[in-house]
FISENU-825135 format. One record per residue: x, y, z of N, C-alpha, C in turn; residue in one letter; residue number from 1. Coordinates in steps of 0.001 Angstrom, whole numbers. Atoms other than C-alpha are relative to their C-alpha. Last residue first. Layout:
+---------+---------+---------+---------+---------+---------+---------+---------+---------+----+-----+
:     nc1 :     nc2 :     nc3 :    cac1 :    cac2 :    cac3 :     cc1 :     cc2 :     cc3 : aa :   i :
+---------+---------+---------+---------+---------+---------+---------+---------+---------+----+-----+
:       X :       Y :       Z :       X :       Y :       Z :       X :       Y :       Z :  A : NUM :
...
+---------+---------+---------+---------+---------+---------+---------+---------+---------+----+-----+
//
This chain:
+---------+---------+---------+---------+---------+---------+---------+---------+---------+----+-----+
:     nc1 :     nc2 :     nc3 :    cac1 :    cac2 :    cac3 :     cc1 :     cc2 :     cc3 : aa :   i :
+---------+---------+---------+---------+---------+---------+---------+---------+---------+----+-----+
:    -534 :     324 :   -1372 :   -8325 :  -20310 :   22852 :    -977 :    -583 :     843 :  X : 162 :
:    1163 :     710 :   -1252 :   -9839 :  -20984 :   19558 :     876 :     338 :    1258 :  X : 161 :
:    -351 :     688 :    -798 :   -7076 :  -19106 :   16916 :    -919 :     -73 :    1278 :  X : 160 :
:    -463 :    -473 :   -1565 :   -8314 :  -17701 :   14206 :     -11 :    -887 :     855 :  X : 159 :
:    1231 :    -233 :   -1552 :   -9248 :  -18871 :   10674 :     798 :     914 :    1137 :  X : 158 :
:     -96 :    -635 :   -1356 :   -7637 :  -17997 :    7243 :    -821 :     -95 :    1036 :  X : 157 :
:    1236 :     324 :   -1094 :   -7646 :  -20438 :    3936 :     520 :     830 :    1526 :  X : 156 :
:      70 :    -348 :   -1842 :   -5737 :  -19042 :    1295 :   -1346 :    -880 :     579 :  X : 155 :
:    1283 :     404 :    -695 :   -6248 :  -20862 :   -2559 :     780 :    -222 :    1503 :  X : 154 :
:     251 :     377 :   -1616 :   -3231 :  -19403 :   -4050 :   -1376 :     -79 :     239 :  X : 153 :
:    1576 :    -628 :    -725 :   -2281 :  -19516 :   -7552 :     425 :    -422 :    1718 :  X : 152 :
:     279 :     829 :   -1814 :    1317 :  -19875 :   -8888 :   -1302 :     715 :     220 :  X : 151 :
:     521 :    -682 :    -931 :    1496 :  -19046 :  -13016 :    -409 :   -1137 :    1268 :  X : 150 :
:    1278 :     307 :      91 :    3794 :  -20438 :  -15188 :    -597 :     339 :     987 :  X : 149 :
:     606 :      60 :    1424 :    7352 :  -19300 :  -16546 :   -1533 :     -48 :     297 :  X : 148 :
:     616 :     981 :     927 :    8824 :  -19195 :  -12988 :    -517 :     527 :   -1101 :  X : 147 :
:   -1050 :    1344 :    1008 :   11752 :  -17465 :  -11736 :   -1402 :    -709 :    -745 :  X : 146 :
:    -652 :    -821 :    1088 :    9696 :  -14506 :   -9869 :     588 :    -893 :   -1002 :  X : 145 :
:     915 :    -533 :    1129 :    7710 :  -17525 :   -8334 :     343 :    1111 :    -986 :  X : 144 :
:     443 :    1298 :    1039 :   10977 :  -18844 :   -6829 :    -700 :     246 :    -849 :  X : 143 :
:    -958 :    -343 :    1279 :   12108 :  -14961 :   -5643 :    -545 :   -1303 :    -936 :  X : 142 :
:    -236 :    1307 :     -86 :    8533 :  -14290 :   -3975 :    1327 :    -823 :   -1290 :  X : 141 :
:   -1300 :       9 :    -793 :    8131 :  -11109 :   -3529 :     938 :   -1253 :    -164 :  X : 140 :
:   -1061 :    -643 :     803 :    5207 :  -10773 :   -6081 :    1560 :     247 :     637 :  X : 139 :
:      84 :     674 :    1175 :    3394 :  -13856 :   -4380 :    1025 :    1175 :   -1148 :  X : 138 :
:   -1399 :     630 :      45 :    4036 :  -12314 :   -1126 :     189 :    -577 :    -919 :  X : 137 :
:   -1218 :   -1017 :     -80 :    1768 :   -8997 :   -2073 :    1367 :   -1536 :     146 :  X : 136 :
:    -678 :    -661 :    1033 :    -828 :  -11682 :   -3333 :     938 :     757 :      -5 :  X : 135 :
:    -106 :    1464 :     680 :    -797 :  -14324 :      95 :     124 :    1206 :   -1945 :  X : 134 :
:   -1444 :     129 :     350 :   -1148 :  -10812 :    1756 :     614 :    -525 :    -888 :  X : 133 :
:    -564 :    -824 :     773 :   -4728 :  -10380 :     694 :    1684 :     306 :    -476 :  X : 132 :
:     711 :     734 :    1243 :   -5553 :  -13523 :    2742 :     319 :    1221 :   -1403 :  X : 131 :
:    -790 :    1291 :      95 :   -3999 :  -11782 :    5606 :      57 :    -865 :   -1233 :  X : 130 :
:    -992 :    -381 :     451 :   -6159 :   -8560 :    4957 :    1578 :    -941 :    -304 :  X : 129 :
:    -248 :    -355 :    1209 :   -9070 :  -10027 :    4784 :    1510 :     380 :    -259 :  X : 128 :
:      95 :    1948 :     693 :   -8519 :  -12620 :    8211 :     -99 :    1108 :   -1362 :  X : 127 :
:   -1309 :    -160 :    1395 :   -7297 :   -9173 :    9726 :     252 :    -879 :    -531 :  X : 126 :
:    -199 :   -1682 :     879 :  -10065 :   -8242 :   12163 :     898 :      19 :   -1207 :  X : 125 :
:    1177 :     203 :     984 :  -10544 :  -11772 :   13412 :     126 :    1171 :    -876 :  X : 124 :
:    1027 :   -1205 :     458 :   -7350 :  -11245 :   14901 :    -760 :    -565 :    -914 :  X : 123 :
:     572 :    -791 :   -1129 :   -5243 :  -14473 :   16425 :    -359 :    1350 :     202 :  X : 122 :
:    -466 :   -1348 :    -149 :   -3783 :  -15906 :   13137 :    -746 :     -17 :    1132 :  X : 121 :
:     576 :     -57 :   -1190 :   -4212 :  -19909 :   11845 :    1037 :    1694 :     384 :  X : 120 :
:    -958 :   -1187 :   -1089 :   -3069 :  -19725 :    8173 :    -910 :     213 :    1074 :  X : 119 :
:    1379 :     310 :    -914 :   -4091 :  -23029 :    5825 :     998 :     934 :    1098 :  X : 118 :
:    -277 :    -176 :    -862 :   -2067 :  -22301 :    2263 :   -1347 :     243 :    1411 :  X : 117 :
:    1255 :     352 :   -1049 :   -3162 :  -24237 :    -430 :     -59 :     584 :    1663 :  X : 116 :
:    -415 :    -322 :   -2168 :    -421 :  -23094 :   -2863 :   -1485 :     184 :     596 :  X : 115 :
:     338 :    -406 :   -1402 :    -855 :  -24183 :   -6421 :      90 :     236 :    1389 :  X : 114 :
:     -12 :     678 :   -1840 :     917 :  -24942 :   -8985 :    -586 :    1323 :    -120 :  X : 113 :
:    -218 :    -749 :    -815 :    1240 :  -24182 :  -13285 :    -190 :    -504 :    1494 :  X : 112 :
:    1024 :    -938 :     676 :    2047 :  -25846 :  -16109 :    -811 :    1047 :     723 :  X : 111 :
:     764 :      10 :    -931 :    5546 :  -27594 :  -14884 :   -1173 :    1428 :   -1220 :  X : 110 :
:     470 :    -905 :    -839 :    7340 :  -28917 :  -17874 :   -1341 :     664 :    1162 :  X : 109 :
:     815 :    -859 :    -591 :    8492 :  -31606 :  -19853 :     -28 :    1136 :     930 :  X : 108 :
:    -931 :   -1207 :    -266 :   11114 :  -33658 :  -22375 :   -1709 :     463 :    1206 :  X : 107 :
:    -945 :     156 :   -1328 :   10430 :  -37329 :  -22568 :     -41 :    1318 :    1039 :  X : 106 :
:   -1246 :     246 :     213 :    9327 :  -37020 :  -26487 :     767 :     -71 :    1509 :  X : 105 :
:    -491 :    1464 :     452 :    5947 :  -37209 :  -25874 :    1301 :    -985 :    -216 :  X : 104 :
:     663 :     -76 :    1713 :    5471 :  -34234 :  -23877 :     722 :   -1543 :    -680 :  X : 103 :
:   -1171 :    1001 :     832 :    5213 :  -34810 :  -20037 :    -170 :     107 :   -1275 :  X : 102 :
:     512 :     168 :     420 :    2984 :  -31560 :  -17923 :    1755 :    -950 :   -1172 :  X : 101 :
:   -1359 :     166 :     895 :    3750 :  -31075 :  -14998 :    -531 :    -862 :   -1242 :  X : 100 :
:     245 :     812 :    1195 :    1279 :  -30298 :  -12411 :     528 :     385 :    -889 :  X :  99 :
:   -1201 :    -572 :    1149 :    2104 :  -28738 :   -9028 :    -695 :    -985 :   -1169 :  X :  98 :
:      59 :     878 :    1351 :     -99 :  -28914 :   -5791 :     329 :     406 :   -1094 :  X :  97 :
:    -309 :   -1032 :    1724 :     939 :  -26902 :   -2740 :    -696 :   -1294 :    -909 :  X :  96 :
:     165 :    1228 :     909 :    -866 :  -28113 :     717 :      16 :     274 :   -1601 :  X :  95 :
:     511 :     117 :    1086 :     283 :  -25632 :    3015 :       9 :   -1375 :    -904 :  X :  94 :
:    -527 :    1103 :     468 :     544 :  -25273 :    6590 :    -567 :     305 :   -1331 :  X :  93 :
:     -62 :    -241 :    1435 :     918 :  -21932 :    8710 :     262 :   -1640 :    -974 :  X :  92 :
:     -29 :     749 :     947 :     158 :  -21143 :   12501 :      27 :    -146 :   -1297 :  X :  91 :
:    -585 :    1425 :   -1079 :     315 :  -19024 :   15083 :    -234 :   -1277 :   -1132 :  X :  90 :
:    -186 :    1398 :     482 :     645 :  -16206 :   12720 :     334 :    -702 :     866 :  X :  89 :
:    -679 :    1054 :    -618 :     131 :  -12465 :   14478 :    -531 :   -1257 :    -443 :  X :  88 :
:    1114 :    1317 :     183 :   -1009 :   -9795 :   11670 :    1301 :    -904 :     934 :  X :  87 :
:     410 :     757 :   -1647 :     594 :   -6665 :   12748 :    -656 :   -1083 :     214 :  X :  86 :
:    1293 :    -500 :    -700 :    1424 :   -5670 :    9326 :    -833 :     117 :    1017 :  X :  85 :
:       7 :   -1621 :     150 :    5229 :   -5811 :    9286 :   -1260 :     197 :     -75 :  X :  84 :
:   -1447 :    -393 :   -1272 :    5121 :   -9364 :   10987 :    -403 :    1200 :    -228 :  X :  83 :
:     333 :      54 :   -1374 :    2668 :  -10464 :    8246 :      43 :     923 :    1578 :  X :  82 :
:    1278 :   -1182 :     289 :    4485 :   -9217 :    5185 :    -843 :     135 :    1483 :  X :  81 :
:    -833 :    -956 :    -590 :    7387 :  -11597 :    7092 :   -1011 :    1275 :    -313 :  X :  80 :
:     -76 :    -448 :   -1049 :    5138 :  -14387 :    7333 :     571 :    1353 :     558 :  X :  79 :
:    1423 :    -591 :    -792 :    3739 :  -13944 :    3469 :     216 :     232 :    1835 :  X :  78 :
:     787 :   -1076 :     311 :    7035 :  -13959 :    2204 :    -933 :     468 :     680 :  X :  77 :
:    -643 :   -1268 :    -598 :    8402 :  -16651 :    4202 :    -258 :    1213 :    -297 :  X :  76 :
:     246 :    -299 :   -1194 :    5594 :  -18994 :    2909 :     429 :    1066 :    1018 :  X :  75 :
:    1354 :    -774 :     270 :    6073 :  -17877 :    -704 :    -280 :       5 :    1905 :  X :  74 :
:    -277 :   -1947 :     550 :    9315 :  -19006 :    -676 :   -1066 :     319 :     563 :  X :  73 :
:   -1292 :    -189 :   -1327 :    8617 :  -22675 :    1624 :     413 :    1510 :    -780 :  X :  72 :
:     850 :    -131 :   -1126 :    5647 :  -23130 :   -1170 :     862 :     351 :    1063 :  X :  71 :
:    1237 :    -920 :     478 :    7838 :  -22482 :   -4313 :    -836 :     457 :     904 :  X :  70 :
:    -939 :   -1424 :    -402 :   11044 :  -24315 :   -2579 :   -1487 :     950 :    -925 :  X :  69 :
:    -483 :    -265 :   -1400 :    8689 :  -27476 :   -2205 :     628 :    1502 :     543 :  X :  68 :
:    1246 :    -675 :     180 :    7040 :  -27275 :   -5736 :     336 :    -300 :    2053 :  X :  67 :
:     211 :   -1489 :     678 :   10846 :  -27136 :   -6819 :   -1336 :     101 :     416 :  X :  66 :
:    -949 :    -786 :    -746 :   11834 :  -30379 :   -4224 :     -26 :    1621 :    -466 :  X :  65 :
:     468 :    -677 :   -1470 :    8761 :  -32319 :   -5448 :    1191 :    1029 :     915 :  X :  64 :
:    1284 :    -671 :    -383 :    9787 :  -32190 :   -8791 :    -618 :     517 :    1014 :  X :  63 :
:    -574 :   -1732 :     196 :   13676 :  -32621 :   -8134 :   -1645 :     657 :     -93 :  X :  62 :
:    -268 :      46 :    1507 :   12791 :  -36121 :   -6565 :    -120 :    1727 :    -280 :  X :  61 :
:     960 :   -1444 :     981 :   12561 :  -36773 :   -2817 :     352 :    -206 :   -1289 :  X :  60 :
:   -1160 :   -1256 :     683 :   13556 :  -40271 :   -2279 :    -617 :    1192 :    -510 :  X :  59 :
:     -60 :    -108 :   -1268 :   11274 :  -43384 :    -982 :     992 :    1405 :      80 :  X :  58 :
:    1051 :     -97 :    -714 :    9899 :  -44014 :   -4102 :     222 :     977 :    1141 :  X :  57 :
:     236 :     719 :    -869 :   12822 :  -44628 :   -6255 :   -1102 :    1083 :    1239 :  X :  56 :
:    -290 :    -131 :   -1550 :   12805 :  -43872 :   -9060 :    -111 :    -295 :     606 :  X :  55 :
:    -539 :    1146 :    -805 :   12116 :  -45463 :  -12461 :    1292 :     372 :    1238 :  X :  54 :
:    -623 :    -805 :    1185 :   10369 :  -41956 :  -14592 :    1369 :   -1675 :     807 :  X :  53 :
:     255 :     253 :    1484 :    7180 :  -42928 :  -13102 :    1542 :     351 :    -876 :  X :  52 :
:    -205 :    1757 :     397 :    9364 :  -43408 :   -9792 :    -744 :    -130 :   -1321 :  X :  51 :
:    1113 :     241 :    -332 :   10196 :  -39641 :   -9740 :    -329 :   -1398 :    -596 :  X :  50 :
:     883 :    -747 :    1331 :   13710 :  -39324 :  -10043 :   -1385 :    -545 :     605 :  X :  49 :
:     145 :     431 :    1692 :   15759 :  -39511 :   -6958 :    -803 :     249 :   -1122 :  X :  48 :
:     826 :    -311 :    1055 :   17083 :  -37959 :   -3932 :    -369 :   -1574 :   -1233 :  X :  47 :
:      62 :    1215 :     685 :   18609 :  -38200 :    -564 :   -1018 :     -45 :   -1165 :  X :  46 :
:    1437 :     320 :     407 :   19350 :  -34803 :     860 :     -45 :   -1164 :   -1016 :  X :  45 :
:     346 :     -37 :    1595 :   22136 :  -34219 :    2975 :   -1615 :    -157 :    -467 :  X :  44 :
:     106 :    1410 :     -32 :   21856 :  -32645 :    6283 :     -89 :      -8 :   -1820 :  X :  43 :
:    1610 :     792 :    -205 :   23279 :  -29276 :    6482 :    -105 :   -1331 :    -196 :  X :  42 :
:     711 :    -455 :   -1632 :   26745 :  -27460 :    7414 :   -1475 :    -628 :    -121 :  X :  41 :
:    -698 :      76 :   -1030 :   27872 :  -27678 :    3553 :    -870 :     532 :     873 :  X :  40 :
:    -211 :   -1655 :    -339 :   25355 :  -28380 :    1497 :     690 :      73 :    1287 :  X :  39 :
:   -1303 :    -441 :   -1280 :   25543 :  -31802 :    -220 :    -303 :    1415 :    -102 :  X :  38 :
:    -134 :   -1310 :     129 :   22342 :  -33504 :   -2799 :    1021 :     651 :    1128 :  X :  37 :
:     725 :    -713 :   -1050 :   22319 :  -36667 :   -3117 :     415 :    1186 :    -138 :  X :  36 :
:    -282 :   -1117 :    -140 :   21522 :  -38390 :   -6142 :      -2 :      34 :    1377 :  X :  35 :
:    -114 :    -465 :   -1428 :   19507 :  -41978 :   -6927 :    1296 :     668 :    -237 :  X :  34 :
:     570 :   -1380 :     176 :   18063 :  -42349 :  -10519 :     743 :     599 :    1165 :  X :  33 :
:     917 :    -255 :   -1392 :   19466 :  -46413 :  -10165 :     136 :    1885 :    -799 :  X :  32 :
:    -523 :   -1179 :    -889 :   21682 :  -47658 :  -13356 :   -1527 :     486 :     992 :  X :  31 :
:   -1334 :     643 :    -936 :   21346 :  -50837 :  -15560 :     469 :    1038 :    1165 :  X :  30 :
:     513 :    1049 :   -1282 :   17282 :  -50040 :  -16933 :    1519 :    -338 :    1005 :  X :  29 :
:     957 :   -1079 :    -478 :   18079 :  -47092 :  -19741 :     -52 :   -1100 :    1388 :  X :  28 :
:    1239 :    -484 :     687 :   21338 :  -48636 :  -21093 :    -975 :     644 :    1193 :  X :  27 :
:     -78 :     266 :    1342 :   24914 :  -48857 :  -20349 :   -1207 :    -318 :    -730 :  X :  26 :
:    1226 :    -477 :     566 :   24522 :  -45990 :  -17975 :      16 :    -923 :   -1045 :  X :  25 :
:     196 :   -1386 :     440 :   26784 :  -47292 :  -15297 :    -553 :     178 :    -871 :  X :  24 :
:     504 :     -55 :    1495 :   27304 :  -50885 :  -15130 :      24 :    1144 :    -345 :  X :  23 :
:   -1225 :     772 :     212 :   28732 :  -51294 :  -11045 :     158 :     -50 :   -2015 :  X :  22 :
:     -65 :    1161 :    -857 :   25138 :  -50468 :   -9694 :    1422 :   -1013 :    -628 :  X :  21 :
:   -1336 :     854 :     321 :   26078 :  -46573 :  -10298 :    -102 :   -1626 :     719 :  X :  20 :
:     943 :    1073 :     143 :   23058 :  -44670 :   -8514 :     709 :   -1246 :    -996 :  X :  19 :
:    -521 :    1538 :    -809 :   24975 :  -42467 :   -6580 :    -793 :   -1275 :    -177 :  X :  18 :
:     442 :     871 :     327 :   24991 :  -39282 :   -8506 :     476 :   -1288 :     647 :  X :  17 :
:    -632 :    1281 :     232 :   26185 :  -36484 :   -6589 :    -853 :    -804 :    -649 :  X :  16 :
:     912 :    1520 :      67 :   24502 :  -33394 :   -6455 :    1068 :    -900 :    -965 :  X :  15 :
:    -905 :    1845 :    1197 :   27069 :  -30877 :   -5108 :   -1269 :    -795 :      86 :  X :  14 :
:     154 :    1936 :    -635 :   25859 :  -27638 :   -3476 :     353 :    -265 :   -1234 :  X :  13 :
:    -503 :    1283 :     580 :   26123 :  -23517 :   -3775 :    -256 :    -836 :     848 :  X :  12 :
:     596 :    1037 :    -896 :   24066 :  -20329 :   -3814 :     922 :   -1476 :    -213 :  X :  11 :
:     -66 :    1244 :     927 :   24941 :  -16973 :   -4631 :    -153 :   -1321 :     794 :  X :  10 :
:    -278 :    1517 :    -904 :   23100 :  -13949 :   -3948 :     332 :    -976 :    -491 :  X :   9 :
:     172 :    1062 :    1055 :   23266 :  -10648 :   -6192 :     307 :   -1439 :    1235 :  X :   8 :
:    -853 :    1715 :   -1006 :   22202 :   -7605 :   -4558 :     111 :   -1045 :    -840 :  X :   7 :
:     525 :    1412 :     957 :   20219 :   -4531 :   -6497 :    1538 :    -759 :     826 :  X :   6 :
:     357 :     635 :   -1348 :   20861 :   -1060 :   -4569 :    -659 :   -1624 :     -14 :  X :   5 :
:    -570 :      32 :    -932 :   22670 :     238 :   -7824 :      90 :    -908 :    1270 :  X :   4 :
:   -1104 :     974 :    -676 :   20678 :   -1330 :   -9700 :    1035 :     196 :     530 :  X :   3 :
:    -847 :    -120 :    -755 :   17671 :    1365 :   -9724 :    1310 :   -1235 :     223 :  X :   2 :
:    -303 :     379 :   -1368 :   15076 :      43 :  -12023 :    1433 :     418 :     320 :  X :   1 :
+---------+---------+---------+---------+---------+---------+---------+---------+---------+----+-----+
//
């Protein structure tokens, strides 16, 4: 590969820990999971661990925030493939599902996700080829380039009822 014309993007934030109830870590139960996450110019993001792990509920958690940036990649992928094929997207929701797999000792990993993507378009003519996209944005896709485990897609393509 050519790296000349190779880019390097960098990305920064602060995750804070703000779960300090005055004890700090002096064992597993005296401290809260809760984080936020800071990017300058955006809203924060209020986090925690996933409540099997004694989070808090009401708080994204880093799981759902990686099978979030997996489906939100992949989505821009496929709209912009889109765009350059003449496929018009009036609509795009997905319903990713991720499974993670806990090993005994604490430690784990994701085994692979899914992307459920539900794409409303306005050509009947290009429900194959749309649905074909969903693989060209899957190799574009910088999150899924990063992963270890394989992303499926189960597309769903209708058209738009006027």
């Amino acid at each position: 590969m050519d790296t000349s014309k190779d880019k390097k993007h960098h990305y920064n934030l602060t995750v804070a820990w703000t779960g300090n109830k005055g004890e700090g870590t002096q064992n597993y139960r005296t401290y809260e999971r809760s984080h936020t996450v800071f990017i300058e110019n955006k809203a924060d993001i209020l986090c925690s661990s996933d409540p099997s792990f004694r989070g808090d509920k009401t708080k994204h958690n880093p799981e759902e925030l990686f099978l979030a940036s997996l489906s939100g990649c992949h989505m821009l992928w496929f709209l912009h493939l889109c765009s350059v094929a003449g496929i018009t997207v009036v609509e795009y929701t997905d319903q990713a599902i991720g499974t993670m797999i806990e090993n005994s000792n604490g430690s784990g990993y994701f085994e692979e996700v899914t992307l459920k993507p539900k794409v409303v378009i306005t050509d009947i003519t290009m429900i194959e080829k749309a649905n074909a996209l969903h693989h060209e944005a899957n190799k574009y896709c910088f999150i899924a380039n990063s992963c270890n485990f394989p992303v499926k897609h189960e597309p769903i393509c209708t058209v738009k009822n006027d």
